[in-house]
Every structure is written in structure tokens, then in C-alpha cells.
N, CA, C and O of each residue as an XYZ file, in Angstrom:
384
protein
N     113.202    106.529     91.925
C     112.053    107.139     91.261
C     112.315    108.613     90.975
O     111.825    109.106     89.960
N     113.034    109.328     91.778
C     113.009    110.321     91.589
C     114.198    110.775     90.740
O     114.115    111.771     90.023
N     115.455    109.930     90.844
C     116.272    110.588     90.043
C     115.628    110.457     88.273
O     115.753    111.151     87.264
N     114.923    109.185     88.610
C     114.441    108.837     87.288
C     113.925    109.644     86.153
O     114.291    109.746     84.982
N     112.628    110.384     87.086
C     111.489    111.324     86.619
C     112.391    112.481     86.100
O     112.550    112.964     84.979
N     113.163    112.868     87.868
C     113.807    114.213     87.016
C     114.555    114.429     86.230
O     114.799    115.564     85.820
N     115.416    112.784     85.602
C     116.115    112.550     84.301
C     115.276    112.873     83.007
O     115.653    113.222     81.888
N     113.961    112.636     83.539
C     112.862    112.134     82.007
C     112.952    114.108     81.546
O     113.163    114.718     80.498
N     112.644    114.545     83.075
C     111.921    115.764     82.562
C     113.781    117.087     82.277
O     113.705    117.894     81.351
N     114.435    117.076     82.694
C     116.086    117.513     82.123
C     116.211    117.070     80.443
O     116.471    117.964     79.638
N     116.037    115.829     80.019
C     115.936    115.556     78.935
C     114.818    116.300     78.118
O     115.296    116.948     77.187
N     113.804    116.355     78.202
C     112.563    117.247     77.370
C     113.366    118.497     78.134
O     114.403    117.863     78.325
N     113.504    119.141     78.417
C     114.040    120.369     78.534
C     115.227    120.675     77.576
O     115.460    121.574     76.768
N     116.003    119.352     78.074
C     117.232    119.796     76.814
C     116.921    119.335     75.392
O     117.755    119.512     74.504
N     115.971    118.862     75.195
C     115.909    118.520     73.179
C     115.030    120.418     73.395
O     115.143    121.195     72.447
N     114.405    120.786     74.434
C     113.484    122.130     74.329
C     114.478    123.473     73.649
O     114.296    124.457     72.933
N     115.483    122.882     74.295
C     117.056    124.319     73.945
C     116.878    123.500     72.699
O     115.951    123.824     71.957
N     117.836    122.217     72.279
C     117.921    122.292     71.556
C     117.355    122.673     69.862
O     117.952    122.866     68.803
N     115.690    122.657     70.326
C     114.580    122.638     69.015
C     115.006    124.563     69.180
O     115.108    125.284     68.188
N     115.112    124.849     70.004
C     115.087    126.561     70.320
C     116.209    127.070     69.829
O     116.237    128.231     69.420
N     117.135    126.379     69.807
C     118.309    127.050     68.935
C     118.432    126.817     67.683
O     118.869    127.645     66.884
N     118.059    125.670     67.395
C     117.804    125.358     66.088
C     117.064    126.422     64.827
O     117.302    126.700     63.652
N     116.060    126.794     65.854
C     114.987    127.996     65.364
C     115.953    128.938     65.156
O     116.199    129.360     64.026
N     116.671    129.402     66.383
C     117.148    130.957     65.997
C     118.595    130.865     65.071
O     119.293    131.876     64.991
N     119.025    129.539     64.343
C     119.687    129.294     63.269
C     119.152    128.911     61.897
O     119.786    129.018     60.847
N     117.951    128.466     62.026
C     117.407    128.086     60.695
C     117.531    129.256     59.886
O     117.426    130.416     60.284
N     117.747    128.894     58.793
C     117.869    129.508     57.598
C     116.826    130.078     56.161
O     116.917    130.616     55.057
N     115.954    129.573     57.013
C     114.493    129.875     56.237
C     113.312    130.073     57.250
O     113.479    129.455     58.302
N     112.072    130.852     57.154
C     111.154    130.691     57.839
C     110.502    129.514     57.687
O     109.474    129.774     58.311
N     110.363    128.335     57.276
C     109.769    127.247     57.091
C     110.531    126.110     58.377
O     109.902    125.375     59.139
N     112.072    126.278     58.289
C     112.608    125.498     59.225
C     112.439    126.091     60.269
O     112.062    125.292     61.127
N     112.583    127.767     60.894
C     112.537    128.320     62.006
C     111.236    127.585     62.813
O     111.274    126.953     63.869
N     109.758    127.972     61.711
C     108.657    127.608     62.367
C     108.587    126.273     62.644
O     107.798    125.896     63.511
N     109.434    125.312     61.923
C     109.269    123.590     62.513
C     110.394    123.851     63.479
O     109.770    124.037     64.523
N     111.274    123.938     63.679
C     111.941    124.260     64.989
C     111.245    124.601     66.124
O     111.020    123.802     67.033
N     110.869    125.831     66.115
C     109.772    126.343     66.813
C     108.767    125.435     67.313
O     108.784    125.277     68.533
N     107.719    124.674     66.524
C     107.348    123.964     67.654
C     107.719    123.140     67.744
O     107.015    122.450     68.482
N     108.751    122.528     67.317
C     109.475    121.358     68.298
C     109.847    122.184     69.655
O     109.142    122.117     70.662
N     110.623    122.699     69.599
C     110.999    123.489     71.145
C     109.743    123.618     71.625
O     109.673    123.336     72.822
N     108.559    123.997     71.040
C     107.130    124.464     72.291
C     106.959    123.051     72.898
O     107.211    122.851     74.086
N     106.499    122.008     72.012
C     106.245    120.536     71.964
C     106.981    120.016     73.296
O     106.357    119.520     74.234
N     108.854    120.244     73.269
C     109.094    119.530     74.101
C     109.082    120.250     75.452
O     109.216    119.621     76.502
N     108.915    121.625     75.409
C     108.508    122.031     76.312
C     107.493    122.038     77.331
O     107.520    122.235     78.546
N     106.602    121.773     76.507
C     104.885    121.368     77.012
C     104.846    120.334     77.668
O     104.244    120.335     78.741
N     105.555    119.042     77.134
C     106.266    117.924     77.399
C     106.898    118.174     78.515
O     106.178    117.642     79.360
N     107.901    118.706     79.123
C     108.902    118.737     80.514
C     107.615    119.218     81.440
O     107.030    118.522     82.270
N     107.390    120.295     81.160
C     105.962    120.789     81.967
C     104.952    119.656     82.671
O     104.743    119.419     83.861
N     104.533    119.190     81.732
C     103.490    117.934     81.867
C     104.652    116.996     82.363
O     104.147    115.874     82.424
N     105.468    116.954     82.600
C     106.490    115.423     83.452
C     106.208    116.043     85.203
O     105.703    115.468     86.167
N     106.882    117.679     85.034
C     107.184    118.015     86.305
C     106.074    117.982     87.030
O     106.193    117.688     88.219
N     104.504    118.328     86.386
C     103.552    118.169     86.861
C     103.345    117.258     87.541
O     103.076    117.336     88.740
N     103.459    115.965     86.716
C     102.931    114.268     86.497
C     103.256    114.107     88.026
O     102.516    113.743     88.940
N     105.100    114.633     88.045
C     105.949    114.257     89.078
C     105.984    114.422     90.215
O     106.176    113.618     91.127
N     105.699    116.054     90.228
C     104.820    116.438     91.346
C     103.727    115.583     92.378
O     103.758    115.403     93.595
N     102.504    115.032     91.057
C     101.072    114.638     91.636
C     101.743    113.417     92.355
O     101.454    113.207     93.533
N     102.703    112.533     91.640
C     102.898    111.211     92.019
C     103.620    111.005     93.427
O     103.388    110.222     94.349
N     104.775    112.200     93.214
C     105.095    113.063     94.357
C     104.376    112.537     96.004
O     104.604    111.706     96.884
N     103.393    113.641     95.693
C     102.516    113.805     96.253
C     101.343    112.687     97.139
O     101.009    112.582     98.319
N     100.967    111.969     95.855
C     100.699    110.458     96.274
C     101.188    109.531     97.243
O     100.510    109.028     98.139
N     102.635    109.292     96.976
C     103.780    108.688     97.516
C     103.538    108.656     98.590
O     103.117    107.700     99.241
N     103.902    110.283     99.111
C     104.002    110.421    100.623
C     102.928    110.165    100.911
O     102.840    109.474    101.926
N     101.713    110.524    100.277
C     100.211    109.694    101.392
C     100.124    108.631    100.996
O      99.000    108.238    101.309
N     100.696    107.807    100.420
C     100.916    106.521    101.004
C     101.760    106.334    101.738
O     100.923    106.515    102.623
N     102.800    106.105    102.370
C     103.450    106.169    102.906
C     103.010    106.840    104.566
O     103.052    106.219    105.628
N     102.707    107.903    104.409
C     101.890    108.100    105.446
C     100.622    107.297    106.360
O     100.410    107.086    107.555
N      99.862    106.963    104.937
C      99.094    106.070    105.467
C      99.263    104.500    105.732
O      98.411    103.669    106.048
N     100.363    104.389    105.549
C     100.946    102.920    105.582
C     101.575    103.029    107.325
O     101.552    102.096    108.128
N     101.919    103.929    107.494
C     102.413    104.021    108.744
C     101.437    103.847    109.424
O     101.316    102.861    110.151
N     100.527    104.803    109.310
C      99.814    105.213    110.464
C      99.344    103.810    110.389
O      99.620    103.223    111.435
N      98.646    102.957    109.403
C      97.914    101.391    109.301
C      98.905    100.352    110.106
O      98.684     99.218    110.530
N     100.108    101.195    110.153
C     101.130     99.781    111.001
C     101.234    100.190    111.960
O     101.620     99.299    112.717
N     100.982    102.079    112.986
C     101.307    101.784    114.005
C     100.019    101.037    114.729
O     100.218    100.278    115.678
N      98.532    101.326    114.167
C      97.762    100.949    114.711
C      97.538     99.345    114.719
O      96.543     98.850    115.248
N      98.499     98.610    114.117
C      98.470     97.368    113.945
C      99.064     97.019    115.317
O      98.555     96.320    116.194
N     100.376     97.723    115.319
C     101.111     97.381    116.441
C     100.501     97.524    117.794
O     100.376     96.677    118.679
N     100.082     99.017    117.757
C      99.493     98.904    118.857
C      98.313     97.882    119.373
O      98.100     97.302    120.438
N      97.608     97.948    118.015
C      96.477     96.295    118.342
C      97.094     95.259    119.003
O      96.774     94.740    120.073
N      97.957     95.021    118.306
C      98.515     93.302    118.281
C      99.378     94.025    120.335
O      99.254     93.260    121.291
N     100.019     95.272    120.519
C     100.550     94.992    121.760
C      99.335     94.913    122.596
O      99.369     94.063    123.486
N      98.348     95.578    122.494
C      97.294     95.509    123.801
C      96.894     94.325    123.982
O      96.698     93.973    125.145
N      96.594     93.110    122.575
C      96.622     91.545    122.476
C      96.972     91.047    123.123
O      96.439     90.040    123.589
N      98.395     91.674    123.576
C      99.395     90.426    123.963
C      98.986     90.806    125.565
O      98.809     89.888    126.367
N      98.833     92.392    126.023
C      98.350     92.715    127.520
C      97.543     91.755    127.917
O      97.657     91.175    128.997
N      96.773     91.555    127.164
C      95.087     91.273    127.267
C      95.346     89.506    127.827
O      94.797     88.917    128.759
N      96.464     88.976    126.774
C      96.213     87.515    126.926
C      97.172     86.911    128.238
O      97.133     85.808    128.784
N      98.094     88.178    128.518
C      98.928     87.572    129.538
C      98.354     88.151    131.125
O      98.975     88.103    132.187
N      96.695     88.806    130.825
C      96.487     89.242    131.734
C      95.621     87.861    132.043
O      95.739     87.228    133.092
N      94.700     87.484    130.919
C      94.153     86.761    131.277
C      94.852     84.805    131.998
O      94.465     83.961    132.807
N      96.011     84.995    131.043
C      97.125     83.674    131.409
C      97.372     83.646    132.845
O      97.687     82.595    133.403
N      97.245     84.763    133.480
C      97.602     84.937    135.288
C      96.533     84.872    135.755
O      96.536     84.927    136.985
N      95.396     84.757    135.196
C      94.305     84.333    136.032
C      94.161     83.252    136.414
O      93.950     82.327    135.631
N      94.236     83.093    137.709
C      93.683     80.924    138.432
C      92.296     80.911    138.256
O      91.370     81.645    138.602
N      92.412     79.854    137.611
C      91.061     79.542    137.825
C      90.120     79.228    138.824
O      90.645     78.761    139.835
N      88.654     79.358    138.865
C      87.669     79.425    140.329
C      87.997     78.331    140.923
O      88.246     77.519    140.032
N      88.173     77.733    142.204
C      87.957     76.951    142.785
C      86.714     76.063    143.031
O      85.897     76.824    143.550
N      86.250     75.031    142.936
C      85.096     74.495    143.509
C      85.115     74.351    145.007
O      84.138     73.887    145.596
């Protein structure tokens, strides 16, 4: 996941140079300014990934977190279970 994202967002960065150099070669002000915002565009673009990437980031680990914590308390349920039933398995029963 992560090499993924930070592939997505390296790529919008690099078409970002590339729309940006393009600009400071164009040969007319008409191409500079479509250059121009292509480079803003894909820039805005990498921005909004690293963000995205960040939040999801972010997410992840609280899940993950909370997945734990939901399994240790499972475990621990299910071990006190097992206390519980082998306490009660050693019990004899009353005599008449």
C-alpha cells in the first residue's frame, strides 16, 4: 500500500516538473500559461494524494490498533473460559 500511494504521488510530482519546465521553454505566452497550469494541476494533484495518504495512513493504524486490542480481549475472555471450566470440571459432585 504504501509503496503504491507513494508511487501515485512521485508520479504527479514528476509530470508537475515536467508541465514546469515546459512553461519555462514555451515559446509563446499562450503555451507558457497552458504549461503553467498543467504544472499547478498536477501539483494540487500530488498534494491531495499525500494528504489522502496520510488520512488513510492514519486510519490503518487505528485499525490495526483496534483490532488488537479486540483480540487481546478476546483472548483473554476465551483464557479466563477455559479457568472457569476447568475449575468447575474439578469439582465432585455433592454426595447424598
Amino acid at each position: 500500500f504504501n509503496d503504491a500511494s507513494q508511487q501515485q504521488q512521485e508520479r504527479a510530482e514528476d509530470r508537475a516538473r515536467t508541465a514546469q519546465d515546459q512553461a519555462s521553454r514555451a515559446s509563446s505566452d499562450e503555451e507558457r500559461i497552458k504549461a503553467q497550469a498543467t504544472a499547478d494541476a498536477w501539483r494540487e494533484i500530488a498534494e491531495q494524494l499525500s494528504r489522502d495518504n496520510e488520512q488513510l495512513k492514519q486510519q490503518l493504524e487505528e485499525t490495526i490498533r483496534l483490532s488488537q486490542v479486540y483480540a487481546r480481549k478476546r483472548i483473554d475472555s476465551e483464557a479466563e473460559q477455559s479457568k472457569v471450566q476447568g475449575r468447575v470440571q474439578s469439582l465432585k459432585p455433592p454426595e447424598d
